[in-house]
Backbone as CSV, one residue per row, in Angstrom:
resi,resn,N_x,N_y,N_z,CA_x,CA_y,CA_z,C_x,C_y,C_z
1,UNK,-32.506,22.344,-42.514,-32.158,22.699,-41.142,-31.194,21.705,-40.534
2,UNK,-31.456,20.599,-40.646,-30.520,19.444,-40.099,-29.339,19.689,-40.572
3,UNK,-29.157,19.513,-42.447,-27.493,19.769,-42.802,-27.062,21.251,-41.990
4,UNK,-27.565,22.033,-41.814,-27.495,23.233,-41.557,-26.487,23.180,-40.210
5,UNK,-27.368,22.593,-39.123,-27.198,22.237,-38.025,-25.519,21.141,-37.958
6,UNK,-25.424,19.978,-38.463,-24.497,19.054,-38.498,-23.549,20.126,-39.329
7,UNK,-23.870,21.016,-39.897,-22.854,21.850,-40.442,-21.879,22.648,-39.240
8,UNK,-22.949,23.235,-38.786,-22.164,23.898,-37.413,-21.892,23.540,-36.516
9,UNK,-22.406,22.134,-36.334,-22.189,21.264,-35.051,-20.672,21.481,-34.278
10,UNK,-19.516,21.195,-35.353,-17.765,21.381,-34.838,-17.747,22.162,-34.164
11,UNK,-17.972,23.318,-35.079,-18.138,25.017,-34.611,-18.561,25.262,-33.215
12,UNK,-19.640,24.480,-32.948,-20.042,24.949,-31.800,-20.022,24.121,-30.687
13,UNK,-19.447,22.811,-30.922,-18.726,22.307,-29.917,-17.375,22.808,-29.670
14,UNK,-16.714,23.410,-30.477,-15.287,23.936,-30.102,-15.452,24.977,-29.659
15,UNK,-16.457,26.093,-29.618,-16.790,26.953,-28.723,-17.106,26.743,-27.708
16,UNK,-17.845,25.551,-27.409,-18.558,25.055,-26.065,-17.330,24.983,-25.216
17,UNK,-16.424,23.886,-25.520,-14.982,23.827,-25.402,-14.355,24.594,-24.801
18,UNK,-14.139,25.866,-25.489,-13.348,26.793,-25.367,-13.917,27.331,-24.014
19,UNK,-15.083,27.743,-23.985,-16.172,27.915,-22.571,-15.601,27.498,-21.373
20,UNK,-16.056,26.349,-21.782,-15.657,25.455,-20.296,-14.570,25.598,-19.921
21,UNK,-13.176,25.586,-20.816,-11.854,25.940,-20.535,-11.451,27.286,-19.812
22,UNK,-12.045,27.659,-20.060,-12.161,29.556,-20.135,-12.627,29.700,-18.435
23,UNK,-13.932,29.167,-18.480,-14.729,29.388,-17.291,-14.748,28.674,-15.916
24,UNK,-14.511,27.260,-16.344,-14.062,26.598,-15.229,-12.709,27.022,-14.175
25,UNK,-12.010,27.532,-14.755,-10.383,27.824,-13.648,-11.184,28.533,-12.962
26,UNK,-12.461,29.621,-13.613,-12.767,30.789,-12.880,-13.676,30.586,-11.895
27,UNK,-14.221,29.551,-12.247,-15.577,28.826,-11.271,-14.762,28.419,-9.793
28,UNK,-13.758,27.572,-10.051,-13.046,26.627,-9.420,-12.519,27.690,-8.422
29,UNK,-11.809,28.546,-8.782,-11.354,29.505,-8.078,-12.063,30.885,-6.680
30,UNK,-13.463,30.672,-7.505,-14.395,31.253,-6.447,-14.851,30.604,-5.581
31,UNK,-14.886,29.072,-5.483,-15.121,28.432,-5.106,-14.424,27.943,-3.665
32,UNK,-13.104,27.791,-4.107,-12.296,27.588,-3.092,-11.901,29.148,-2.315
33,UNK,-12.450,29.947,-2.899,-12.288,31.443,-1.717,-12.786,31.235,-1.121
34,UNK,-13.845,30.497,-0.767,-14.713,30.377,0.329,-14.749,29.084,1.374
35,UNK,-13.782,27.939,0.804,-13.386,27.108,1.533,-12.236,27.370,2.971
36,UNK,-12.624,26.611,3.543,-11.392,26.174,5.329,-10.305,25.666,4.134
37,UNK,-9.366,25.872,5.609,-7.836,25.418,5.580,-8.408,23.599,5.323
38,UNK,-9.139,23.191,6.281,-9.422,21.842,6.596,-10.202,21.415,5.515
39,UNK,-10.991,22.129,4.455,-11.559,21.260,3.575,-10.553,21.327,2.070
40,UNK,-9.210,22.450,1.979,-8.587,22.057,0.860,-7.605,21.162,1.229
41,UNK,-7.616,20.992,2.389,-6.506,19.864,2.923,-7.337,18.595,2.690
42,UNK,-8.313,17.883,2.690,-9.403,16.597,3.462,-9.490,16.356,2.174
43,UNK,-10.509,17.414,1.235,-11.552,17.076,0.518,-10.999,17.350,-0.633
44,UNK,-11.165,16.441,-1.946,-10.931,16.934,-3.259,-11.145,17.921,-3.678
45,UNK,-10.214,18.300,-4.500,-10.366,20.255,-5.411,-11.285,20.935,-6.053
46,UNK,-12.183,19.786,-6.479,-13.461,20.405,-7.432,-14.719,19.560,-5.975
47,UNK,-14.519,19.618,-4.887,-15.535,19.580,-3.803,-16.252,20.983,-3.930
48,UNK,-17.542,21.388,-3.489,-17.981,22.709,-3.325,-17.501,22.691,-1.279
49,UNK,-17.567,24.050,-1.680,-17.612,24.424,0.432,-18.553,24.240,0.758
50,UNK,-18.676,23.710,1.990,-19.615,23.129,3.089,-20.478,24.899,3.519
51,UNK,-20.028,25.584,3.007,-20.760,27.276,3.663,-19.920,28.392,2.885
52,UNK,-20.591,29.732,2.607,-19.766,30.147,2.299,-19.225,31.203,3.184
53,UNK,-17.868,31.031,3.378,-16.707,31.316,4.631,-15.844,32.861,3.893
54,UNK,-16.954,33.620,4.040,-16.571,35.322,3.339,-15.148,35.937,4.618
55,UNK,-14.939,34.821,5.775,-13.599,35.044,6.607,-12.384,35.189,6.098
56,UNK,-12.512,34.369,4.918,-11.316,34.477,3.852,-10.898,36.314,3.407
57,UNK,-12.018,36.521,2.814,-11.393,37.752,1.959,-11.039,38.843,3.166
58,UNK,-11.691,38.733,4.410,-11.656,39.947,5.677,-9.974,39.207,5.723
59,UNK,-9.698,37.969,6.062,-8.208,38.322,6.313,-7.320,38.345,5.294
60,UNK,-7.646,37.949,4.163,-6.993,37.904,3.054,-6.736,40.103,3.033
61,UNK,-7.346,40.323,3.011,-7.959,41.979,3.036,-6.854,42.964,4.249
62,UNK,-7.306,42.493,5.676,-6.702,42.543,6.542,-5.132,42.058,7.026
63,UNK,-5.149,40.802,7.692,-3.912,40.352,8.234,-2.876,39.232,6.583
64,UNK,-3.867,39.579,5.414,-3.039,39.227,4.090,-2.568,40.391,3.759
65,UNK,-2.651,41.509,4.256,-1.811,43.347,3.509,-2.293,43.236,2.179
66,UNK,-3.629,42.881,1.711,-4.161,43.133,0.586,-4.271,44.875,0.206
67,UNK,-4.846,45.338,1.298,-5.481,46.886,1.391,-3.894,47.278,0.838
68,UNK,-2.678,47.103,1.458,-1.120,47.675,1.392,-1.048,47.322,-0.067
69,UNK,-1.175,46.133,-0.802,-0.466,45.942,-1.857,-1.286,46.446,-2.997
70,UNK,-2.947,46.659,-2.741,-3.569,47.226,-3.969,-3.560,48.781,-4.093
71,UNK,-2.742,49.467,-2.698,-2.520,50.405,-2.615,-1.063,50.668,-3.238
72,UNK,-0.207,49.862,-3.023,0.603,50.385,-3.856,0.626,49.947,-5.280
73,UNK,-0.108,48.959,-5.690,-0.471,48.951,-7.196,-0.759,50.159,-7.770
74,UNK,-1.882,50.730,-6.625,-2.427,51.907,-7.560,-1.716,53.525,-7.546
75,UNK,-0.562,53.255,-6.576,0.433,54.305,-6.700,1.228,54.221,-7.496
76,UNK,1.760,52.893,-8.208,2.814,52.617,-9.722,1.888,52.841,-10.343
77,UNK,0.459,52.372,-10.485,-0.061,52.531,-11.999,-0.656,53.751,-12.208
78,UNK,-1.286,54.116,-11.593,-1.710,55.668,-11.710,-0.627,56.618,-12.026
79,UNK,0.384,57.130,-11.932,1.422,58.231,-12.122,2.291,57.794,-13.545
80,UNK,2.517,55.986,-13.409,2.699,55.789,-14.918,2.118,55.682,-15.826
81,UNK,0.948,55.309,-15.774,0.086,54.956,-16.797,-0.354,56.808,-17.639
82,UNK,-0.458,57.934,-16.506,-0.491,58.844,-16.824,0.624,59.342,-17.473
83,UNK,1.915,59.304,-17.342,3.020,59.398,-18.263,2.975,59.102,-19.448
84,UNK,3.008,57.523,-19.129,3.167,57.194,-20.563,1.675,57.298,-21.591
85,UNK,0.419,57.636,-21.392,-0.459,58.292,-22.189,-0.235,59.952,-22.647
86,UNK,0.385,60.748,-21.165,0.829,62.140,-21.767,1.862,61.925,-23.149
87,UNK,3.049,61.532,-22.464,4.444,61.458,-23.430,4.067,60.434,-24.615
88,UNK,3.622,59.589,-24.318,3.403,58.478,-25.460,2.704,59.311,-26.948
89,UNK,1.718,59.464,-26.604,0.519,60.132,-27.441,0.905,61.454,-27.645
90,UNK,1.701,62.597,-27.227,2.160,63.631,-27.448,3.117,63.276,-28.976
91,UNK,4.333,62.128,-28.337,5.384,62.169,-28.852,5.309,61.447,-30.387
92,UNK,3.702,60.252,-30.643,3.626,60.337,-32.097,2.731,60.702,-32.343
93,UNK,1.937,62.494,-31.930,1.470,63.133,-32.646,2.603,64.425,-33.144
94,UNK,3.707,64.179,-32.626,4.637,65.053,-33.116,5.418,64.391,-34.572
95,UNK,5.667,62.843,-34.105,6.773,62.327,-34.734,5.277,61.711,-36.402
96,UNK,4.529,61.612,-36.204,3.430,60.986,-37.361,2.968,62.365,-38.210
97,UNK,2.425,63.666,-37.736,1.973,64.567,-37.777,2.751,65.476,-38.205
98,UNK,3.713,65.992,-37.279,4.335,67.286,-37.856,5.547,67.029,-38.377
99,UNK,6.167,67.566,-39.113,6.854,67.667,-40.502,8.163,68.162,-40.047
100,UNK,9.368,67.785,-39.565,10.465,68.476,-38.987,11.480,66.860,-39.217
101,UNK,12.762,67.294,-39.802,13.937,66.533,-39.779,14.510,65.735,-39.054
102,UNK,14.562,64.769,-39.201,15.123,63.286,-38.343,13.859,62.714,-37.458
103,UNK,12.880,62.910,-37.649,11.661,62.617,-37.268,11.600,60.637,-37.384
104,UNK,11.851,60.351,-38.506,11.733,58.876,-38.934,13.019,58.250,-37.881
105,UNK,14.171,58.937,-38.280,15.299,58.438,-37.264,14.593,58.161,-35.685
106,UNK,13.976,58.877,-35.128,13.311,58.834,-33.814,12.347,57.619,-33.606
107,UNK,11.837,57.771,-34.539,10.980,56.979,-34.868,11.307,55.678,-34.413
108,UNK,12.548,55.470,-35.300,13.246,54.095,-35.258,13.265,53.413,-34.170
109,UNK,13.895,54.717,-33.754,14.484,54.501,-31.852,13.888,54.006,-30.687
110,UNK,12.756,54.030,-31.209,11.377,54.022,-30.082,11.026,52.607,-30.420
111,UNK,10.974,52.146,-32.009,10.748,50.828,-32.464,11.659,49.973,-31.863
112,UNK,12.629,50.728,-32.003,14.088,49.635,-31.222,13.846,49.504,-29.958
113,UNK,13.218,50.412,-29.233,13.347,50.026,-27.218,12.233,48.821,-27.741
114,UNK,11.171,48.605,-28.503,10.114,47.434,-28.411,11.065,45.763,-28.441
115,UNK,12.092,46.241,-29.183,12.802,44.537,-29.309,14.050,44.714,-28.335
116,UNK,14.131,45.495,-27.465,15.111,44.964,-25.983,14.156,44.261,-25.462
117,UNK,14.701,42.878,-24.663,14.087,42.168,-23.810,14.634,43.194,-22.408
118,UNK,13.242,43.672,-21.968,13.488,44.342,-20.889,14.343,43.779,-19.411
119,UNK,13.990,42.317,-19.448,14.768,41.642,-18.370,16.333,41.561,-18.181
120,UNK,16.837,42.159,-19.419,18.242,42.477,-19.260,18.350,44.369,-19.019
121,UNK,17.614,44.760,-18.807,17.961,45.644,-18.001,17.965,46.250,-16.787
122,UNK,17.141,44.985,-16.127,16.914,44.729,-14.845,17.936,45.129,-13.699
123,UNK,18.943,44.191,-13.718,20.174,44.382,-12.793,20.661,45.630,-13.245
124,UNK,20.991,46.460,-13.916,22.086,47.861,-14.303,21.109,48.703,-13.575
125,UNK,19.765,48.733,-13.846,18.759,49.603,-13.326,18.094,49.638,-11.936
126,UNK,18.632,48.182,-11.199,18.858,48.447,-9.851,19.953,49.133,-9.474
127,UNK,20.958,48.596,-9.933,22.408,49.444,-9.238,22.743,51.120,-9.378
128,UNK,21.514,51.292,-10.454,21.334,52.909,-10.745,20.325,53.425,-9.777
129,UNK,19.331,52.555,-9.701,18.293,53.106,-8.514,19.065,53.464,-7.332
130,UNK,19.851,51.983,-6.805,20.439,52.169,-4.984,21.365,53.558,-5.685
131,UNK,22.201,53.592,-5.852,23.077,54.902,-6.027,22.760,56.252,-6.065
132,UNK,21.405,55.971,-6.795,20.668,57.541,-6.830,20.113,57.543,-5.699
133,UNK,19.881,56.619,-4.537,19.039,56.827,-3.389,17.496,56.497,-3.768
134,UNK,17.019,55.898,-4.629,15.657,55.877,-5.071,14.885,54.347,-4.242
135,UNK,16.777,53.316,-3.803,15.491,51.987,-3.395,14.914,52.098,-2.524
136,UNK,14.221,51.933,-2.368,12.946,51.675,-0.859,11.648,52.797,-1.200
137,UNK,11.549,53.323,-2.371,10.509,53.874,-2.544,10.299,53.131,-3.706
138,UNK,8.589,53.678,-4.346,8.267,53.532,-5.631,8.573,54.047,-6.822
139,UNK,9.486,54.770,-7.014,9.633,55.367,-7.764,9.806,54.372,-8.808
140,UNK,11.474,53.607,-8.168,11.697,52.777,-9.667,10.962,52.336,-10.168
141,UNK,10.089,51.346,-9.899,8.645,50.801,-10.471,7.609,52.367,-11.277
142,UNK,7.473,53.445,-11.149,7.202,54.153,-11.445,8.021,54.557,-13.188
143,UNK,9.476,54.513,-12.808,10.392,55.012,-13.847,10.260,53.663,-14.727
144,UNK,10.543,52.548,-14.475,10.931,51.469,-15.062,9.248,51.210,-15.949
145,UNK,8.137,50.913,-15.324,7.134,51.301,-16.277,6.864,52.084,-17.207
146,UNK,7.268,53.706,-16.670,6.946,53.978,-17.967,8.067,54.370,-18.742
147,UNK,9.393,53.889,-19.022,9.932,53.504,-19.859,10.030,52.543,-20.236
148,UNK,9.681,51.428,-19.975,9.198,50.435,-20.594,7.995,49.757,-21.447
149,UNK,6.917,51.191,-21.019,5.620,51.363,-22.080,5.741,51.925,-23.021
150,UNK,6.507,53.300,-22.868,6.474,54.496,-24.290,6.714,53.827,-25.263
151,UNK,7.905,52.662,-25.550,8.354,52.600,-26.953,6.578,51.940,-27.666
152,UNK,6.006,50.715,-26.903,4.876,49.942,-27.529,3.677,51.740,-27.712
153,UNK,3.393,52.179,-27.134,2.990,53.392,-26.805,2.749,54.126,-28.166
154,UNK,4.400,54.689,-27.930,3.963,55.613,-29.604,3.691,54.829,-30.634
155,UNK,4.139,53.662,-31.091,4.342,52.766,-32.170,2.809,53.342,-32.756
156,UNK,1.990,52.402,-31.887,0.498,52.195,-31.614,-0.195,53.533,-31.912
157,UNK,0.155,54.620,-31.225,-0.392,55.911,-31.542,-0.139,56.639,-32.875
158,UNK,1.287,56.521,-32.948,1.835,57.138,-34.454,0.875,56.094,-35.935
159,UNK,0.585,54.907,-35.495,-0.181,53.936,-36.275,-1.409,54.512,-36.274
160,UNK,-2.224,54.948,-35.129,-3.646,55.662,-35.439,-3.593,57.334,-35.756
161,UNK,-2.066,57.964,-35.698,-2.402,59.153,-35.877,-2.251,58.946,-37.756
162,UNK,-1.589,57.734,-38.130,-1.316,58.055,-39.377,-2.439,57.930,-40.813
163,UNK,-3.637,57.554,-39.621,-5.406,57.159,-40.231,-5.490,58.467,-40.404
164,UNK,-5.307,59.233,-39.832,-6.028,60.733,-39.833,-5.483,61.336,-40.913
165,UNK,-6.595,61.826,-41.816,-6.212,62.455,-42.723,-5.503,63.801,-42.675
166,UNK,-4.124,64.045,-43.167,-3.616,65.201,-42.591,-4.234,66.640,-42.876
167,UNK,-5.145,66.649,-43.763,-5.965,67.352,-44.223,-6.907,68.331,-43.329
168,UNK,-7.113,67.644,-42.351,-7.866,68.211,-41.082,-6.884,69.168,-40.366
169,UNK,-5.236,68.737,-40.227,-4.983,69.135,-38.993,-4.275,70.695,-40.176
170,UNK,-4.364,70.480,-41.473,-3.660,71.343,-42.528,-4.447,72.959,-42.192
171,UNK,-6.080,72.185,-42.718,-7.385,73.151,-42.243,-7.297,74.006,-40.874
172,UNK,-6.405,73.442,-39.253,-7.061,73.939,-38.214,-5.720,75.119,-38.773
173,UNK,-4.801,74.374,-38.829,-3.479,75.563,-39.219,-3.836,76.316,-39.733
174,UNK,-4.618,76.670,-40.703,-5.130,77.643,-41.571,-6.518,78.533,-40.966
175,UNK,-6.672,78.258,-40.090,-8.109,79.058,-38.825,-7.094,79.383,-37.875
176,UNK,-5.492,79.427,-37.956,-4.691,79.968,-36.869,-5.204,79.390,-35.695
177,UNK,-5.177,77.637,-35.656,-4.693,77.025,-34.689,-3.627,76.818,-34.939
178,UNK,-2.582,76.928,-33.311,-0.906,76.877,-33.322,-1.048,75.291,-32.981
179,UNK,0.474,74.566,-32.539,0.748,72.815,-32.576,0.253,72.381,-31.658
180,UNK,0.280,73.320,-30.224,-0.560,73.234,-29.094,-2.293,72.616,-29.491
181,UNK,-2.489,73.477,-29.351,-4.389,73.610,-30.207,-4.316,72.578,-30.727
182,UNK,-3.446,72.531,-32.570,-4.010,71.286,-33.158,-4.234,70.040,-32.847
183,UNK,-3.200,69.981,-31.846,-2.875,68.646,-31.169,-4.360,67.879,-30.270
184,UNK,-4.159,69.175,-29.429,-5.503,68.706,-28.095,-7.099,68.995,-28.997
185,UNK,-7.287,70.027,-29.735,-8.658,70.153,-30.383,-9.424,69.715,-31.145
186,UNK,-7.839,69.238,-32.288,-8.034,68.253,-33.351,-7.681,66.756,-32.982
187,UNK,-6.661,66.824,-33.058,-5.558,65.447,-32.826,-6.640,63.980,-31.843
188,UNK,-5.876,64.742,-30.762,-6.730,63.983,-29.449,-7.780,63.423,-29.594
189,UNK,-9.186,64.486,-29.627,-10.450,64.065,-29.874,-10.622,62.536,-31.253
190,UNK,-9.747,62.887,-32.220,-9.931,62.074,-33.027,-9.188,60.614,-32.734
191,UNK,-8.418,60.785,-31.782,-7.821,59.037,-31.567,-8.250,58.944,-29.688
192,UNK,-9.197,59.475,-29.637,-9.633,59.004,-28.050,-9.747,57.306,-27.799
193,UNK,-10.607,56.775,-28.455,-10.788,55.686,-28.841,-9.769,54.810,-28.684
194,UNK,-8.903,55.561,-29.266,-7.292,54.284,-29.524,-6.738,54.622,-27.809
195,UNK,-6.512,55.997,-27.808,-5.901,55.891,-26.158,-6.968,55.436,-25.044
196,UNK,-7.877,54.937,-25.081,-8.917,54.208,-24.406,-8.125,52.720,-24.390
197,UNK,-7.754,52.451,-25.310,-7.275,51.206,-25.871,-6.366,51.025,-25.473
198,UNK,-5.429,51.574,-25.843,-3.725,51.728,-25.612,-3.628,51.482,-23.866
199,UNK,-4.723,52.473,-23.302,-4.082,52.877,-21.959,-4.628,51.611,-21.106
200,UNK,-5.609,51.008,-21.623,-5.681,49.399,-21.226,-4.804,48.407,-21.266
201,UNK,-4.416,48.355,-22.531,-3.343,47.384,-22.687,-2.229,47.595,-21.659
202,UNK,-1.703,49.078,-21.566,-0.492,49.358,-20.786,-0.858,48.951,-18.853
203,UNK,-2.103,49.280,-18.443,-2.766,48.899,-17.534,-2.441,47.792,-16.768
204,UNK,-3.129,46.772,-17.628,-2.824,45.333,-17.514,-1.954,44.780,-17.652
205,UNK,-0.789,45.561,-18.345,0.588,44.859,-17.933,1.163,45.470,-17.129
206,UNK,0.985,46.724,-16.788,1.630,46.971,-14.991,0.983,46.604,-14.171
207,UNK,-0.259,46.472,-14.459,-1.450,45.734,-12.828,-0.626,44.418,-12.612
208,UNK,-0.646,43.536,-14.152,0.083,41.961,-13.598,1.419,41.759,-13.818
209,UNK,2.412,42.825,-13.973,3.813,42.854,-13.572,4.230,41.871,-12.085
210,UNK,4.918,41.116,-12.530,5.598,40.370,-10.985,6.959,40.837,-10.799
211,UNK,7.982,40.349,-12.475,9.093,40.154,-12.073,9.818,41.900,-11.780
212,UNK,9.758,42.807,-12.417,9.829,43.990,-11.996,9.356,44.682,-10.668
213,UNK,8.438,44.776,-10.143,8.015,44.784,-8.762,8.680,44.035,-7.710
214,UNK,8.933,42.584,-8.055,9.748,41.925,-7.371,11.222,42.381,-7.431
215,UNK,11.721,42.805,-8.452,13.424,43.508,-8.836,13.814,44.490,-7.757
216,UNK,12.649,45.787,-8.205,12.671,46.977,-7.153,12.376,47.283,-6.133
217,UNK,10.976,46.221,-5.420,10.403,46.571,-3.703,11.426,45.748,-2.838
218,UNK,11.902,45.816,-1.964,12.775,45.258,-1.583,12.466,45.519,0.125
219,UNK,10.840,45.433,-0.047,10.400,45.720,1.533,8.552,44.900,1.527
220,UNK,8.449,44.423,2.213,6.950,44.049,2.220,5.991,44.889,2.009
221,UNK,6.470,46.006,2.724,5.462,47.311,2.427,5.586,48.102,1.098
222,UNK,5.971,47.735,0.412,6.302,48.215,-0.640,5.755,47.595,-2.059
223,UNK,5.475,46.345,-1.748,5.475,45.301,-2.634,3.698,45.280,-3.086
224,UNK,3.492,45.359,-4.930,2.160,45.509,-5.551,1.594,44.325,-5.108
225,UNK,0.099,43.872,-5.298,-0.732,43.023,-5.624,0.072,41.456,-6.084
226,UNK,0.625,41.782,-7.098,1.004,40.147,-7.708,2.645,39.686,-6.786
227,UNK,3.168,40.714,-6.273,4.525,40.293,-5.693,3.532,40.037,-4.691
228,UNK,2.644,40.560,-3.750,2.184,40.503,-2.386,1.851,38.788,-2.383
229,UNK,0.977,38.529,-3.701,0.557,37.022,-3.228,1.476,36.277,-2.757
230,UNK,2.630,36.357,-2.950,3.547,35.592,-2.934,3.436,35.272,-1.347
231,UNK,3.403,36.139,-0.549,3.494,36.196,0.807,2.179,35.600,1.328
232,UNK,1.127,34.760,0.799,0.490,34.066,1.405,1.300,32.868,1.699
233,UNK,2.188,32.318,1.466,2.864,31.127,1.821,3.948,31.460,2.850
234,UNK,4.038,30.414,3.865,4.340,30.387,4.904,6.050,30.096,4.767
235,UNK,6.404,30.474,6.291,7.708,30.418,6.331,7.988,28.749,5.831
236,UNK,7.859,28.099,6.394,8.129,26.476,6.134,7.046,26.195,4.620
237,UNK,6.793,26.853,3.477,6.280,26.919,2.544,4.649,26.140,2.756
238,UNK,4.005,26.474,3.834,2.580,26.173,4.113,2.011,27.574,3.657
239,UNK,0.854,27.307,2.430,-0.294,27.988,2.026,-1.640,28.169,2.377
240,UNK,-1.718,29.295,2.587,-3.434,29.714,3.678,-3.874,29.892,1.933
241,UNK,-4.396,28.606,1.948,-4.674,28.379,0.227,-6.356,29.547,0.208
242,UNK,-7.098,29.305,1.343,-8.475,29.907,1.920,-7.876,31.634,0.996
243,UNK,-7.444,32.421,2.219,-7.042,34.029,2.105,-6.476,34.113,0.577
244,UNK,-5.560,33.292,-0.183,-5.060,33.384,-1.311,-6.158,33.431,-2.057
245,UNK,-7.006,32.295,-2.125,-8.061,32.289,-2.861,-8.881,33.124,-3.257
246,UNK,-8.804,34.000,-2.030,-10.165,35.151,-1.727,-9.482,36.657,-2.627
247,UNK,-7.725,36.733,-2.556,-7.068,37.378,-2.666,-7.312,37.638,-4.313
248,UNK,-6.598,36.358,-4.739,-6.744,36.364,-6.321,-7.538,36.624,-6.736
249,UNK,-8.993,36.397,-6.616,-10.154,36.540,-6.822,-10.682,38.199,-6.891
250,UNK,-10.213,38.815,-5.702,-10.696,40.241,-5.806,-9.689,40.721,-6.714
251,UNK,-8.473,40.287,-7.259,-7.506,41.113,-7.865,-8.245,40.644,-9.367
252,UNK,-8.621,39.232,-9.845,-9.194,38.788,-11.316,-10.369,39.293,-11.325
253,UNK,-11.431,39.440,-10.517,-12.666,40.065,-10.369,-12.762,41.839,-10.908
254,UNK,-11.817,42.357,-9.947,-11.689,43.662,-10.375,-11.592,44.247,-11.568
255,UNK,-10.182,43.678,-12.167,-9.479,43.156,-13.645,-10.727,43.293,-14.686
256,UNK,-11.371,42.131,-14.162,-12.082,41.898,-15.251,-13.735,42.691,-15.529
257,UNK,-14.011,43.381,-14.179,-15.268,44.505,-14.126,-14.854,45.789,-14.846
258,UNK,-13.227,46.141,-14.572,-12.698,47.209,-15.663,-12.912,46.968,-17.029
259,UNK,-12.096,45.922,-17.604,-12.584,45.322,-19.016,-13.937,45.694,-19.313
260,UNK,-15.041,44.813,-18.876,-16.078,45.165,-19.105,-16.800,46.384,-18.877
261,UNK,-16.431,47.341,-18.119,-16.850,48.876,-18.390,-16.492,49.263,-19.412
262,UNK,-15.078,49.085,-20.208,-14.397,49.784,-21.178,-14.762,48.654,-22.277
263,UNK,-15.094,47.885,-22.619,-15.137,46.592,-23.957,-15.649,47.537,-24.930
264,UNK,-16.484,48.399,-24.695,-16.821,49.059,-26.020,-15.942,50.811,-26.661
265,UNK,-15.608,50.604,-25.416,-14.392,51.783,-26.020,-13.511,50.729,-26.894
266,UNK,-12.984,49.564,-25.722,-11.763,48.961,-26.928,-11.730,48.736,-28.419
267,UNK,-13.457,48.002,-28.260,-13.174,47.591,-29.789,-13.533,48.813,-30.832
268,UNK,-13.939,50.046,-30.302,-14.014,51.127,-31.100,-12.652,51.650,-31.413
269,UNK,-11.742,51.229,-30.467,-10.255,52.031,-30.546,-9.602,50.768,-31.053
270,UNK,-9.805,49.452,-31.350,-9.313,48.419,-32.434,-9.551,48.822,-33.515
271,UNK,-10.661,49.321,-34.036,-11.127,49.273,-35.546,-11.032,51.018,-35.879
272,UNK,-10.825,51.808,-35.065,-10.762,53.375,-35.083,-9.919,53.460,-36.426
273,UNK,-10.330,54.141,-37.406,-9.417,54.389,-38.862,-9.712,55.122,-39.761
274,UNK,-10.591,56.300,-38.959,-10.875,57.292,-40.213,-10.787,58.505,-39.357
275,UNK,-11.698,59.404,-39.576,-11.420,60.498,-38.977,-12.737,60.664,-37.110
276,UNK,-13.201,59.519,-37.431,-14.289,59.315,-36.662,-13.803,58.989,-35.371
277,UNK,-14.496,60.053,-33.905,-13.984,60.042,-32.521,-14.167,58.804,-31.854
């Protein structure tokens, strides 16, 4: 038992490690949501609050335009995130699945939008927005997401449609299911799992998008969750460090209660590779 023990000892101090690293920013951070202006100014950073001061998140909430900016988070991510799971997942159960000419060429194409660094298309795709009349709404943030998801999108999907044995979808063809049918009856059901997965990943990188949001809102009212923080700091660059605190917190809190509803879809749609839903 002892060698046993001194065996794993590393092991499980570098986990311990990892813990504390992990958990402390997060501790630290709830912590000071609930602190005064006057005790992150006075008192050292890892002080606890003298009370806990829930005034923070009401104005962080309120006179911080939290309610405005998680509202328009959830107007970019909702309409894209639905795109790019329709089109994404449609387009490599067409391009993995069905059998039609220049299919691989397409293929390519989609691999290729993954290695543009999207930040150079930033500026051309404003000057296309103002012209079309689109700035001052959401749209661009709408458009620019989900063309900027599809290419990672299909990759990922055409990768789990290509587990599926084609054998199944050969069979529905032959019970006179048409591409429609095979797709949603067969197809779908069998990579749910992965688009559980997929549509997380894509999630979390439009939930914590800055520099794009910042490109296209070009109005306070307009502006998501992670551009909004920005606007806790003051004209003369003074931070209501209190409301920020409270701010971040409901945006990492949230974040991370989603995760954990879905953790067991994900890792079913990580390891998803046979014909199993």
């Amino acid at each position: 038992m002892t060698t046993r023990f001194l065996r794993r000892l590393p092991l499980r101090v570098a986990i311990a490690v990892l813990l504390v690293v992990e958990i402390y920013p997060l501790v630290w951070l709830l912590l000071g949501s609930f602190k005064t202006q006057n005790e992150f100014l006075s008192e050292p950073s890892w002080a606890l609050p003298s009370q806990l001061n829930f005034g923070n998140y009401i104005e962080a909430w309120t006179q911080g335009n939290l309610a405005i900016y998680v509202r328009n988070s959830l107007l970019a991510v909702v309409p894209s995130l639905a795109l790019i799971i329709a089109l994404g997942v449609a387009a490599a159960f067409a391009l993995e699945v069905l059998v039609w000419k220049g299919r691989q060429t397409v293929l390519l194409l989609f691999l290729a939008g993954i290695m543009v660094p999207w930040q150079m298309i930033l500026l051309p795709l404003f000057t296309t927005y103002f012209e079309l009349g689109l700035a001052g709404t959401l749209w661009p943030l709408i458009i620019t997401y989900t063309a900027t998801g599809l290419p990672l999108t299909v990759f990922m999907m055409a990768t789990y449609f290509r587990s599926v044995p084609h054998e199944v979808f050969e069979a529905a063809t032959l019970d006179g299911a048409g591409m429609l049918r095979a797709f949603w009856s067969v197809g779908f059901p069998m990579v749910r799992n992965a688009v559980f997965t997929v549509a997380l990943v894509q999630f979390f990188f439009i939930w914590n998008d800055l520099l794009i949001a910042l490109t296209f809102t070009i109005s306070d009212d307009l502006r998501t969750v992670q551009a909004g923080l920005l606007s806790f700091t003051g004209e003369f660059g003074q931070t209501a460090y209190g409301p920020l605190f409270a701010a971040i917190c409901t945006n990492v809190i949230g974040t991370l209660l989603l995760y954990l509803f879905l953790n067991q879809r994900v890792m079913k749609g990580l390891t998803a590779g046979s014909v199993k839903g």
